[in-house]
C-alpha positions in Angstrom: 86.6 -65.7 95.2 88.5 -68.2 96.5 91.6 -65.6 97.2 89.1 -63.1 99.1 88.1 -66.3 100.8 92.1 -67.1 102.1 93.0 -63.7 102.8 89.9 -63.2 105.2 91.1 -66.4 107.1 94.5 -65.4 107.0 93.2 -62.3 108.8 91.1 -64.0 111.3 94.6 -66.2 112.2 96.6 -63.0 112.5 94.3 -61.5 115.1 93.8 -64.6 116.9 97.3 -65.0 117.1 98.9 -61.7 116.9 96.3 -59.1 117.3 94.5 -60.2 120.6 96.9 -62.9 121.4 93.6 -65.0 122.1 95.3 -68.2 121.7 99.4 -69.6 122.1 100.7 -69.9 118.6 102.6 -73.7 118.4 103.2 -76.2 116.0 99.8 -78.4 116.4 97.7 -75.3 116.3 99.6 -74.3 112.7 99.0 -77.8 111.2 95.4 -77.5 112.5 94.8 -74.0 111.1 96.6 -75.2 107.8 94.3 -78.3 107.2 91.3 -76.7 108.4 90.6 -73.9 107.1 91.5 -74.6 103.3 89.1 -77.6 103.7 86.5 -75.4 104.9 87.0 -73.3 102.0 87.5 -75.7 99.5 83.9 -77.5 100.9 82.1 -73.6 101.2 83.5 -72.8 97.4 81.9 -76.5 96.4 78.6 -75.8 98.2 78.7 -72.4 97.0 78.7 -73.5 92.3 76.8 -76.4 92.9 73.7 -75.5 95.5 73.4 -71.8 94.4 73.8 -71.5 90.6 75.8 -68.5 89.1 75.5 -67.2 85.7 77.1 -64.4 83.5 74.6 -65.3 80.1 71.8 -63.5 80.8 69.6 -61.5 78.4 66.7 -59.4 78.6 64.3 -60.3 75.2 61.5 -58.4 73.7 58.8 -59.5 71.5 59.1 -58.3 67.9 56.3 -59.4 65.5 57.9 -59.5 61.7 55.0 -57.5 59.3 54.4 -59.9 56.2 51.9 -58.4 53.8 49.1 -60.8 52.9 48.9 -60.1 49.8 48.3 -62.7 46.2 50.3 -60.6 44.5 53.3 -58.3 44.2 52.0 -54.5 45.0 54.1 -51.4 45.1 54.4 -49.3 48.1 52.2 -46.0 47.8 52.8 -44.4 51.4 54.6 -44.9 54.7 53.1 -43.6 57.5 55.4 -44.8 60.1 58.4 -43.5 61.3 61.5 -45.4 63.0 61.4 -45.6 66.9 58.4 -43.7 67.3 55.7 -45.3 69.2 52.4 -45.8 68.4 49.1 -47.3 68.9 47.3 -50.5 67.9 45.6 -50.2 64.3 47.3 -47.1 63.1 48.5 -47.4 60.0 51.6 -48.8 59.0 52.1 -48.2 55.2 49.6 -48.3 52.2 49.9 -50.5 49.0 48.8 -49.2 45.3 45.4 -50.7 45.5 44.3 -50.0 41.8 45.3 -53.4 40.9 43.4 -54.9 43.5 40.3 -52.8 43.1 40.0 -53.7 39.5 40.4 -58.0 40.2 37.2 -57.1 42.6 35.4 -55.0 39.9 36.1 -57.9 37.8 34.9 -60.7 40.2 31.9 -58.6 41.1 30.8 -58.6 37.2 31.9 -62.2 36.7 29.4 -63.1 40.0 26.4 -61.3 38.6 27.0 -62.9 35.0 27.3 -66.4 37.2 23.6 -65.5 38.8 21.9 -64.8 35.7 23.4 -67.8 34.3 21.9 -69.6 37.3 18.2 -68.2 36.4 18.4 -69.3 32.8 19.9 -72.8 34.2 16.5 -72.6 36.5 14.5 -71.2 33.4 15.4 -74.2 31.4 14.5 -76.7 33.6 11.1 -75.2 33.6 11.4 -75.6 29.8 11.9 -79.2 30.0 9.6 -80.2 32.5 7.4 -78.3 30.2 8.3 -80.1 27.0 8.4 -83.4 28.7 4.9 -83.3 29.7 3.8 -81.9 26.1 5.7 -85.2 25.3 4.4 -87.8 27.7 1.2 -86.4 26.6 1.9 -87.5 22.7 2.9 -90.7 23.4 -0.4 -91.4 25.6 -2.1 -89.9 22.2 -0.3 -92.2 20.2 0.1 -95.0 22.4 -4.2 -95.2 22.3 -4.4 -94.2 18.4 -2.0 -97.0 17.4 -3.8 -99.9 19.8 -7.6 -98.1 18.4 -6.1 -99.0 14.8 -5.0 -102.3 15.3 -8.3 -103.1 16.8 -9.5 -102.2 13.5 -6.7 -103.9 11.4 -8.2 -107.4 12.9 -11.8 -106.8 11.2 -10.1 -104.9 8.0 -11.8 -101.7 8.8 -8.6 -99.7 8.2 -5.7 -100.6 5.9 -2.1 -100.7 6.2 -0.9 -97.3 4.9 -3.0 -96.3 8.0 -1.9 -98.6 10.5 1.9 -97.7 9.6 1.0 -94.4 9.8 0.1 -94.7 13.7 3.0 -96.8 14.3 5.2 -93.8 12.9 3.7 -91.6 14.7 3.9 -93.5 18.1 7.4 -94.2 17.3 8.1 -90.0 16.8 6.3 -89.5 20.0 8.7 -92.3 22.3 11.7 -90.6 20.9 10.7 -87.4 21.8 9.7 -88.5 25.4 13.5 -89.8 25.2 14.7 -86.6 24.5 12.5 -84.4 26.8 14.0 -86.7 30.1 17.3 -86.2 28.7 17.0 -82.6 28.2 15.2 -82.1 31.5 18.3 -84.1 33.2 20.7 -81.9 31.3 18.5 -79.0 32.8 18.9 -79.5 35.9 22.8 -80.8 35.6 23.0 -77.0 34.2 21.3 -75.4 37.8 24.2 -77.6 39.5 27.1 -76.5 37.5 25.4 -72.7 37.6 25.4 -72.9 41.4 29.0 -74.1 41.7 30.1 -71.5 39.4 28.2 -69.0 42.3 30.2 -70.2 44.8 33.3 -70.4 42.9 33.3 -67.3 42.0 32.0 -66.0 45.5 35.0 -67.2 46.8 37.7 -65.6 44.6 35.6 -62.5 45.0 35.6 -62.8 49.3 39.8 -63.4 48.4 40.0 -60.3 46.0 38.6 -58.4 48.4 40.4 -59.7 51.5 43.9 -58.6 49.2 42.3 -55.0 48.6 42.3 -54.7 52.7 45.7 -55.8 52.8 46.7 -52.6 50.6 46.4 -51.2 54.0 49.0 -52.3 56.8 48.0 -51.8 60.5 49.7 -52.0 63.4 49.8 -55.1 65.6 49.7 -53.8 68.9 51.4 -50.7 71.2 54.7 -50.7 69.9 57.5 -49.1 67.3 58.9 -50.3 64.2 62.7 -50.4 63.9 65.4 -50.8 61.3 63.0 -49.1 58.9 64.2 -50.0 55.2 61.2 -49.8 53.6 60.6 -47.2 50.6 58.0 -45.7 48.6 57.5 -47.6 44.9 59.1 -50.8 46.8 57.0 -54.0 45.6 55.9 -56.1 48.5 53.8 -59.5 49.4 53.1 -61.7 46.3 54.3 -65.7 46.3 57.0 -66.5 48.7 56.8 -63.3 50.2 58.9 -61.9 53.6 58.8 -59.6 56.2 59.2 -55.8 55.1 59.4 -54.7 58.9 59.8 -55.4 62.6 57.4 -54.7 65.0 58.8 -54.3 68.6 55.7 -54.8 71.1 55.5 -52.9 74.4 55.8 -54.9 77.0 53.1 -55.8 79.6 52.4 -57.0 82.9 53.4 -60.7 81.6 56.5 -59.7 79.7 57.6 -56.4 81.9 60.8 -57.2 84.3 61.5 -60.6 82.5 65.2 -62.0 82.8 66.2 -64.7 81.3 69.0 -66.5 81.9 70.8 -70.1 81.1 72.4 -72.3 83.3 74.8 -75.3 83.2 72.8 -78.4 83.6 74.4 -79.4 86.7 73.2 -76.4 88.2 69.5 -76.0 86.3 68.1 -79.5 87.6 68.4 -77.7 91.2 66.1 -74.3 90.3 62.8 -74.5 91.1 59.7 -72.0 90.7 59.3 -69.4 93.0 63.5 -69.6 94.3 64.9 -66.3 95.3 67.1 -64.7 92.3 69.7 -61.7 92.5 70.1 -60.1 89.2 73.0 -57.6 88.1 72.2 -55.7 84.9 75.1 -54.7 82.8 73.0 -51.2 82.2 72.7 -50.9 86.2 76.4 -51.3 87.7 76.4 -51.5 91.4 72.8 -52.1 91.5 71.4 -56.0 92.5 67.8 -56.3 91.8 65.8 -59.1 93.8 63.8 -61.2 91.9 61.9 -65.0 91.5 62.1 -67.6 89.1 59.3 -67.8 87.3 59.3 -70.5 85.7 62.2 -73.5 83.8 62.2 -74.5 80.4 63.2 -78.0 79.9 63.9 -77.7 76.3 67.0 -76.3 74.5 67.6 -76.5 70.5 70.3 -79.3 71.0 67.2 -81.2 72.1 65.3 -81.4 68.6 64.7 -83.6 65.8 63.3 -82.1 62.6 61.1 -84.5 60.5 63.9 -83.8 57.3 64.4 -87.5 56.6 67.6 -87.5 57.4 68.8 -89.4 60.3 70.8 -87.4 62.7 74.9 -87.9 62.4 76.3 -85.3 65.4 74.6 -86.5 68.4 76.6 -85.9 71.1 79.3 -84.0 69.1 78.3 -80.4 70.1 78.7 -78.8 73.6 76.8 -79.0 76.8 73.4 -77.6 76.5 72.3 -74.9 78.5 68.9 -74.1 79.8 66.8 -71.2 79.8 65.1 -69.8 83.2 62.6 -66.4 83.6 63.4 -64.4 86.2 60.8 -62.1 87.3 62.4 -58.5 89.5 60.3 -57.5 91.8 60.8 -53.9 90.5 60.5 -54.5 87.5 57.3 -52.5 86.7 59.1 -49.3 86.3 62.6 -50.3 85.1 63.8 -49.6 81.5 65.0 -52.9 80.2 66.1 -52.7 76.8 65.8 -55.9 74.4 68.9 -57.9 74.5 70.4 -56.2 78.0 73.0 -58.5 79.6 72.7 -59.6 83.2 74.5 -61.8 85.9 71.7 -64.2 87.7 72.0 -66.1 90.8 69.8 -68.1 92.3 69.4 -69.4 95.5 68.4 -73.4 96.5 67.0 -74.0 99.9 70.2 -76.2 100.3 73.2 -75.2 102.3 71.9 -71.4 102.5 75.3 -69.9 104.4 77.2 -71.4 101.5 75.2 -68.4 99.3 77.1 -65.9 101.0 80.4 -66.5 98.3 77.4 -65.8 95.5 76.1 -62.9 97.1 79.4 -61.3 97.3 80.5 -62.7 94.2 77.7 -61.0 92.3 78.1 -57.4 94.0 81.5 -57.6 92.8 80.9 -58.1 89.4 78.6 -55.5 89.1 80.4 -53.0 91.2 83.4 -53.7 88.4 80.9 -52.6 85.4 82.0 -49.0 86.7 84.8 -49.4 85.2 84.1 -52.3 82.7 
């Protein structure tokens, strides 16, 4: 630039001078022209990287979901019904997963949930037992309780004897324990209703899980989209503990992600973009094209800018390069422009500072993506 720059001024002198004799060539006039104009270009150049920011990294991203089946445990792939780069809609189906397996642990459940309900009733039925045998109970002791005090009564005038009288104390004695033993039976009872219950819901639960994996035999898609890089293949075992992604998703994009640039700047130049600047943007796919555009929006984070919770105290801080940070460009048109993921682009963007000093930019940019002709 800064060449293009000197030979334009160089051509001004000559027809000032030469050309149209407009002004007497001397020795003041040459020292003027010599200081100058390199200052002015030296200060238009400085003006020009610092109050319009220029960049050459500059990507175009698309949202790709990674498919993780959901599943407990390892199944093996039955059917794929997808095919590689061909789109399709939300909730068509992806690829299916031998569900046999899956089927039988909720035939299983199912049977283990009935046997847990009937267990439930006889818990309940048994408490109606005991309530039952501790009334029969309470009753005998009240029996014996009166028949032991009615022969001791007697025992004071000798109208009974002792065989008797021990014979009502036995039988009082028979009829406490078993009262004893009716409350603890009736407690056990009803400890038996609580532990049937929470043997309901236990196994209520794995059932709801068992049959949660049986849907997951089934893979849908996401949204409106294709898979790429297909790998996957029929008798393949997927999901299970620890399990990955088997696909990629790529999402079509919508009015929120559609004509999205993003681009990263120096810092020097980032902390001078603001929301809603005017942007130029060259696509590497589009030589000699410049598509106008806004910046959407800054993000004031980069990786270089994290600490993970590891428990290690950082030890590089400082020792990597300059961070750069990331800015959305929204083009105007967009809407109906085919952007693949991971397109390159030059972005400028131009401050409210200094305006004429975007002119070196503007030129700068058209030059760069006139030279992708032959690039």
């Amino acid at each position: 630039m800064s060449w293009i720059l000197a030979l334009v001024y160089c051509g001004l002198l000559w027809l000032i001078f030469a050309k149209l004799r407009l002004l007497k060539f001397s020795f003041p006039l040459a020292i003027l022209a010599a200081s100058v104009g390199p200052s002015l270009i030296i200060a238009l150049l400085f003006c020009a990287q610092y109050y319009h920011p220029f960049t050459s990294t500059a990507r175009v991203f698309r949202q790709v979901v990674p498919v993780i089946p959901q599943l407990r445990q390892p199944g093996r792939i039955t059917e794929i019904a997808v095919k590689p780069n061909v789109p399709i809609k939300t909730g068509e189906v992806l690829f299916r997963v031998d569900e046999v397996p899956y089927q039988n642990n909720v035939n299983r459940l199912t049977a283990a949930l009935e046997e847990a309900r009937q267990s439930e009733q006889v818990a309940v039925a048994s408490v109606d037992l005991a309530e039952a045998t501790l009334a029969r109970a309470d009753s005998n002791v009240k029996f014996a309780t009166r028949d032991r005090d009615r022969i001791e009564e007697l025992m004071k005038s000798n109208a009974v004897s002792q065989a008797e009288y021990d014979v009502s104390m036995n039988r009082f004695a028979e009829a406490d324990a078993a009262l004893v033993q009716a409350k603890a039976s009736l407690t056990q009872a009803r400890l038996s209703i609580e532990l049937a219950r929470a043997k309901v819901e236990q196994v209520t639960t794995q059932l709801a899980d068992a049959k949660y994996d049986l849907k997951q035999t089934t893979i849908f898609a996401p949204g409106d989209g294709y898979v790429t890089n297909l790998q996957l293949r029929d008798g393949m075992l997927v999901g299970g503990a620890g399990g990955s992604a088997v696909m990629s998703f790529v999402l079509d994009q919508n009015d929120e992600t559609r004509g999205i640039v993003v681009a990263a700047f120096n810092q020097k130049n980032y902390m001078r973009i603001k929301e809603g600047q005017y942007a130029e943007v060259a696509l590497f796919g589009y030589p000699g094209e410049i598509y106008k555009g806004r910046v959407l929006n800054t993000i004031d984070m980069s990786g270089e800018g994290q600490l993970s919770a590891s428990g290690i105290l950082p030890t590089n801080l400082g020792s990597t390069a300059p961070a750069k940070f990331a800015v959305k460009i929204k083009l105007d048109r967009g809407d109906g422009l085919r952007l693949p993921g991971g397109s390159q682009a030059q972005v400028a963007v131009y401050t409210e500072d200094v305006q004429i000093a975007g002119i070196p930019v503007m030129f700068l940019i058209r030059a760069q993506s006139w030279i992708r002709f032959v690039l």
